[in-house]
C-alpha positions as CSV (number, residue, x, y, z in Angstrom):
1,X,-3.0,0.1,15.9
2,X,-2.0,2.2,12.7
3,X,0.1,5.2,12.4
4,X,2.4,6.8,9.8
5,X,5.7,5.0,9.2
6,X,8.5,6.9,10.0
7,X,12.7,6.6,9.4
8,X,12.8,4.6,12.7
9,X,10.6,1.8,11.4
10,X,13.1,1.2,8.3
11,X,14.6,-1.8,9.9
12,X,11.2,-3.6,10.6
13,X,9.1,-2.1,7.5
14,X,12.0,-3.4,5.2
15,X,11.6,-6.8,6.1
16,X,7.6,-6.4,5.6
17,X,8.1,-4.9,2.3
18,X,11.2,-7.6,1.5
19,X,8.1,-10.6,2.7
20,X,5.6,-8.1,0.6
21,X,8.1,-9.1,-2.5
22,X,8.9,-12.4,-2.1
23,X,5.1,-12.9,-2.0
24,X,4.9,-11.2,-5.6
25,X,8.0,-13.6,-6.5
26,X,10.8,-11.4,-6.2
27,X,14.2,-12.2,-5.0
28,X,14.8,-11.9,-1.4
29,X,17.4,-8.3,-1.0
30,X,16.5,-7.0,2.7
31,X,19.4,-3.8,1.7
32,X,17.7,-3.3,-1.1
33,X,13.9,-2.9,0.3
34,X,16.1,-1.0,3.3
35,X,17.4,1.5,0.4
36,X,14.1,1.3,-1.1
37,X,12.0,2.2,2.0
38,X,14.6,4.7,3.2
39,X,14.3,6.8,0.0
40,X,10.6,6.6,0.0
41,X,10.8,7.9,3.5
42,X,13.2,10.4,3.0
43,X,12.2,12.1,0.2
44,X,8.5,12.3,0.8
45,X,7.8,10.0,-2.9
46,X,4.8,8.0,-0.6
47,X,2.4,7.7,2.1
48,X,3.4,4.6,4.4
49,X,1.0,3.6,7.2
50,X,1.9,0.5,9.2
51,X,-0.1,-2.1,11.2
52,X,1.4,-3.1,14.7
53,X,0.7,-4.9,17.9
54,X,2.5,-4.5,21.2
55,X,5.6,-3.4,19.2
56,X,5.5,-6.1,16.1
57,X,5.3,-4.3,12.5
58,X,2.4,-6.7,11.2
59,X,1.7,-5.0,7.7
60,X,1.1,-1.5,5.6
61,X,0.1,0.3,3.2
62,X,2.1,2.3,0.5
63,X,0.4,4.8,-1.5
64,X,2.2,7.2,-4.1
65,X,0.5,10.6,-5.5
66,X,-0.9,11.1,-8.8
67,X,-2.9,13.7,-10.4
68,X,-6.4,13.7,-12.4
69,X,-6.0,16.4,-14.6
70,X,-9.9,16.4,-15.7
71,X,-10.9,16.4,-11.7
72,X,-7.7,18.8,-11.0
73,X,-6.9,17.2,-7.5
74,X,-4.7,14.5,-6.2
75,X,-5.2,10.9,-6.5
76,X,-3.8,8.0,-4.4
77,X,-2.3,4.7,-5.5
78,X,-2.9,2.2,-3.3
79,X,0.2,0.2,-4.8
80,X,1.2,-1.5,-1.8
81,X,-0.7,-3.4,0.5
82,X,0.7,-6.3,2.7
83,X,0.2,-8.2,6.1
84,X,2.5,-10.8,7.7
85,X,0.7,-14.3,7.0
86,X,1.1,-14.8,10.5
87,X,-1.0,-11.9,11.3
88,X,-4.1,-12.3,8.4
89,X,-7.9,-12.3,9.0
90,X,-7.4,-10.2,12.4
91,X,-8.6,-6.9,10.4
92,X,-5.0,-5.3,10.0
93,X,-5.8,-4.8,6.2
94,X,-9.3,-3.2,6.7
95,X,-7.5,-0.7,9.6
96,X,-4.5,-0.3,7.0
97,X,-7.2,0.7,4.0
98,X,-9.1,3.0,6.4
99,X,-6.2,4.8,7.3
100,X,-5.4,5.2,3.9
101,X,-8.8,6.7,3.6
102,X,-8.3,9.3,6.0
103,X,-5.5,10.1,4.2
104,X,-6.6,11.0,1.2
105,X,-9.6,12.8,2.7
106,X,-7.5,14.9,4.6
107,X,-5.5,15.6,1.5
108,X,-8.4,16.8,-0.5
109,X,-7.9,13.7,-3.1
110,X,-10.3,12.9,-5.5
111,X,-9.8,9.0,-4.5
112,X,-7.3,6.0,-4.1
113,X,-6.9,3.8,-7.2
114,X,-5.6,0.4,-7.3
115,X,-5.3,-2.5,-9.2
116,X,-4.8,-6.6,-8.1
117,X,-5.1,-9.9,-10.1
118,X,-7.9,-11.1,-10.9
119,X,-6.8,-14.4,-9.6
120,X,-6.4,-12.4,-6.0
121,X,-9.8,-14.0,-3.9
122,X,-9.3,-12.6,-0.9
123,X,-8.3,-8.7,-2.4
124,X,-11.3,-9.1,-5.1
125,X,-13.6,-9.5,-1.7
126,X,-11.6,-7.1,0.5
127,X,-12.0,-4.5,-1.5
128,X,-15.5,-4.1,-2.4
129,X,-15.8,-4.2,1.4
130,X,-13.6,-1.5,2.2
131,X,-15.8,0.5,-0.8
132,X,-14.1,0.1,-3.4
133,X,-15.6,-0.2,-6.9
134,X,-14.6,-1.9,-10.0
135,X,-14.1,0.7,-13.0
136,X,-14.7,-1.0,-15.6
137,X,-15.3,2.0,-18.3
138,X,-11.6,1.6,-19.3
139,X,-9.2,-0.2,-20.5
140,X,-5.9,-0.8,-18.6
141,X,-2.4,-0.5,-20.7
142,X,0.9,-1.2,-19.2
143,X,4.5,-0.1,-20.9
144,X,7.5,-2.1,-19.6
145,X,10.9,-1.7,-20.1
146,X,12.3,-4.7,-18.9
């Protein structure tokens, strides 16, 4: 089942999202991803939508709002998408995706963007077969300031 993360699934959600960064080779900081989560929540920055069975937080989704000027309507980034190893190849992704569909139908978006490694095989075939497309007619920049 999917649904809408709310401030009661903090606890459980922040260790997804603490696994979701440790996967990405972050530092382990449960408080931190607590804090993180919690403001997300809180102030309405994203869309969370979590997979669970009988009770267990398996994975979600995060997707935070931008805007295409040229299109004038919301976009969606898909920026977060993770399910417990444990729990992969059961679907949970797909159900997570297509909720995040909905989503942005029901929010009269434009689309959901994202972006993975090209070393990622199993997102590169995941997401063609949720419907996503490569876009290809650009180039993609990146500004850090770390």
């Amino acid at each position: 089942m999917t649904r809408k993360a709310t401030i009661q699934d903090v606890r459980q959600l922040s260790e997804l999202f603490d696994q979701y960064r440790v996967f990405y080779h972050k530092e382990s900081d449960i408080p931190a991803a607590e804090k993180f989560i919690t403001e997300r929540i809180e102030n309405k920055d994203s869309e969370i939508f979590v997979a669970e069975h009988e009770g267990e937080m398996l994975g979600f989704v995060q997707l935070y709002p931008l805007f295409s000027s040229t299109r004038m309507k919301r976009y969606w980034l898909l920026n977060d998408l993770y399910v417990n190893e444990n729990h992969r190849g059961n679907g949970y992704s797909k159900q997570l995706i297509e909720e995040a569909k909905k989503m942005a139908k029901s929010s009269d978006a434009c689309g959901i963007l994202l972006e993975t490694g090209k070393s990622n095989d199993i997102g590169n075939q995941l997401y063609p077969s949720c419907g996503f497309k490569i876009y290809d007619e650009v180039n993609f920049y990146e500004w850090t300031n770390e």
